[in-house]
C-alpha positions as CSV (number, residue, x, y, z in Angstrom):
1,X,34.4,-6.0,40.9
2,X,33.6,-5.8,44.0
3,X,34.7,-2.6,46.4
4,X,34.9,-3.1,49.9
5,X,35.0,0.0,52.5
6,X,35.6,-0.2,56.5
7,X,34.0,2.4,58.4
8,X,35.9,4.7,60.4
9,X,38.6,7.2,60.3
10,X,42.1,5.9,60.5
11,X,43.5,7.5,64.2
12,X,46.4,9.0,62.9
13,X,43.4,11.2,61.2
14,X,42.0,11.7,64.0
15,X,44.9,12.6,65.9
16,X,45.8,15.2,63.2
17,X,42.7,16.7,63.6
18,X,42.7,17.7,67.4
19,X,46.2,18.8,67.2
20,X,45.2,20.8,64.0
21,X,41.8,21.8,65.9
22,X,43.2,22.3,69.3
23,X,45.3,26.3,69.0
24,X,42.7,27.5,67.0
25,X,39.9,27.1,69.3
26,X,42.5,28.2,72.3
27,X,42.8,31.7,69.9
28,X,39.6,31.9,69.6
29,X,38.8,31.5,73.1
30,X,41.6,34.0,74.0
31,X,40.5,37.0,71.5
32,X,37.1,36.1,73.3
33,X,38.1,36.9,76.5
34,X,40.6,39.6,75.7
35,X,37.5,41.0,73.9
36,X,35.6,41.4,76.9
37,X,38.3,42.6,79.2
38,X,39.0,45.2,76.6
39,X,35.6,46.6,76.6
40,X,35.7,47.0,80.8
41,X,38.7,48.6,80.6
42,X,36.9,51.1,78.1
43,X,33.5,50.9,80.3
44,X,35.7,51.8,83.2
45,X,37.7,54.7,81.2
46,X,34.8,56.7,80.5
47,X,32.9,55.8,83.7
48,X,35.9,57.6,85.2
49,X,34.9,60.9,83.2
50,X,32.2,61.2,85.3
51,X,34.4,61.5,88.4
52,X,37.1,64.1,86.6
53,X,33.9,66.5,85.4
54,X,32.9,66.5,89.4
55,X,36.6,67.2,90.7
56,X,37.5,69.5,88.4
57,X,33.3,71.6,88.9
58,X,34.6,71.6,92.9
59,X,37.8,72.7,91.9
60,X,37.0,75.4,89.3
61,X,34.5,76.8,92.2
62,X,36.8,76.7,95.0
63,X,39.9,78.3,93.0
64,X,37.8,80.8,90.8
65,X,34.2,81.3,92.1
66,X,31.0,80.6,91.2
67,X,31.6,83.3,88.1
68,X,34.8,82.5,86.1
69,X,35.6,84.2,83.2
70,X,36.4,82.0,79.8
71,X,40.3,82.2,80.7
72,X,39.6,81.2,84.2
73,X,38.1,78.2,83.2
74,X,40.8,77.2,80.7
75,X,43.4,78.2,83.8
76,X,41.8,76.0,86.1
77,X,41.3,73.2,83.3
78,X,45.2,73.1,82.8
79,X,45.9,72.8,86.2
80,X,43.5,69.7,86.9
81,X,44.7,67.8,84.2
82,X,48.3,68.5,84.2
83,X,50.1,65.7,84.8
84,X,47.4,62.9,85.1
85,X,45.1,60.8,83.4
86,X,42.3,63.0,82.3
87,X,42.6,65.4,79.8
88,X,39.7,68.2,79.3
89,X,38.8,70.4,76.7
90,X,36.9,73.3,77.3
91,X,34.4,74.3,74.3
92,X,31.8,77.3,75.6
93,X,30.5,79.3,78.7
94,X,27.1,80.4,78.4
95,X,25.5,83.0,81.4
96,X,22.1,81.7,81.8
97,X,19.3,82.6,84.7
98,X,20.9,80.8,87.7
99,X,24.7,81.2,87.1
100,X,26.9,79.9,84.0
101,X,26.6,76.9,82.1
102,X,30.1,75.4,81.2
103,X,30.6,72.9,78.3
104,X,33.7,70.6,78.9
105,X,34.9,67.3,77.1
106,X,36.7,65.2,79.4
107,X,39.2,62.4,77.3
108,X,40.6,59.2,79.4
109,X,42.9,56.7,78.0
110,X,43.1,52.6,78.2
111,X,44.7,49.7,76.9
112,X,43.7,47.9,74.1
113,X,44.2,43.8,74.5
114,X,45.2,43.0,70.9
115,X,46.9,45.9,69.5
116,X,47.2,43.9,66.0
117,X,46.3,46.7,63.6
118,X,46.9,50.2,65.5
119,X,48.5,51.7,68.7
120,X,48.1,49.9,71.8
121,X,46.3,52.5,73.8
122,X,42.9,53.9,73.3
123,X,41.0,56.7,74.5
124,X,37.4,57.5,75.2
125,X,35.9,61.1,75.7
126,X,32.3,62.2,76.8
127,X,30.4,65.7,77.0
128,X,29.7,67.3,80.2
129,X,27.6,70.4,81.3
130,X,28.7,72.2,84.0
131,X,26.1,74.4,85.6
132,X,27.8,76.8,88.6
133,X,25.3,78.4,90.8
134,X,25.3,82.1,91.2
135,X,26.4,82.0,94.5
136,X,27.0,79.4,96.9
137,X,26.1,76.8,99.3
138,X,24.5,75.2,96.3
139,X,26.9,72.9,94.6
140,X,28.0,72.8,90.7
141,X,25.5,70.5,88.9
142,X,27.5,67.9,86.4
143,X,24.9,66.4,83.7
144,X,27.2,63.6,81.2
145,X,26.4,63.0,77.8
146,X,26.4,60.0,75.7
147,X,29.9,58.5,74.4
148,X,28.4,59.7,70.4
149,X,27.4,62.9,71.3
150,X,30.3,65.6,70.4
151,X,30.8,68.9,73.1
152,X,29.5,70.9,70.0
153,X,26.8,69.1,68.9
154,X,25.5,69.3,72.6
155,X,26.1,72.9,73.1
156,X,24.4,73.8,69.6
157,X,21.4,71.6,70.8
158,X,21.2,73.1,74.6
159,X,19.3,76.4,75.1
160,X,20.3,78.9,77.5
């Protein structure tokens, strides 16, 4: 007996297919861009860190000096981030040859695209070394660390 075939897919097949097809490449595509928008936002959080480590050096000078005590530091930290986005966390003061080295984590928050599995917002923190002057006009230097690197790791691995 003799089989015969046609060629082809039948176009209600075909049909099926792109509407099958057709939201799961759109989902695709949108976790793809969401994707990328969520890692600016991030990029753009912790950029921001460098910013809050500088306003809060010129602040913690002008307010306490170019020698503040431990407290002093912590006073001045709870002021600057009081009520806004950045939060800080102040780990050590060292007094080295030119002044005092400070060792502050500043955290900022974003907002994560597809919160599926976990809280919607997100935050991102990075080490900074403060190093105040003895004495003025100089300015506080501000020297940022790497997203990985914790405020105690760094201080363990900085000498005086």
């Amino acid at each position: 007996m003799k089989t015969e075939r046609r060629g082809g897919t039948a176009p209600w097949a075909k049909v099926l297919g792109a509407v099958l097809l057709t939201p799961a490449l759109a989902l695709a595509a949108y976790f793809a861009i969401a994707d990328h928008r969520q890692e600016a936002r991030e990029q753009d959080a912790f950029e921001a860190t460098r910013g809050d480590a500088a306003r809060f050096a010129d602040a913690l000078v002008a307010a306490k000096g170019f020698t503040p005590s431990d407290q002093d530091v912590r006073d001045a930290l709870e002021g600057f981030t009081t009520g806004g986005p950045p939060f800080g966390t102040f780990v050590e003061a060292r007094p080295t040859e030119h002044g005092t080295r400070l060792f502050v984590e500043f955290t900022r928050g974003y907002e994560r695209t597809v919160p599926v599995f976990g809280p919607a917002d997100a935050m991102t923190s990075r080490c900074f070394i403060i190093d105040l002057p003895k004495a003025g006009p100089a300015r506080p230097r501000v020297t940022a660390h790497g997203s990985r690197e914790s405020c105690t790791s760094v201080a363990a691995s900085t000498p005086n």
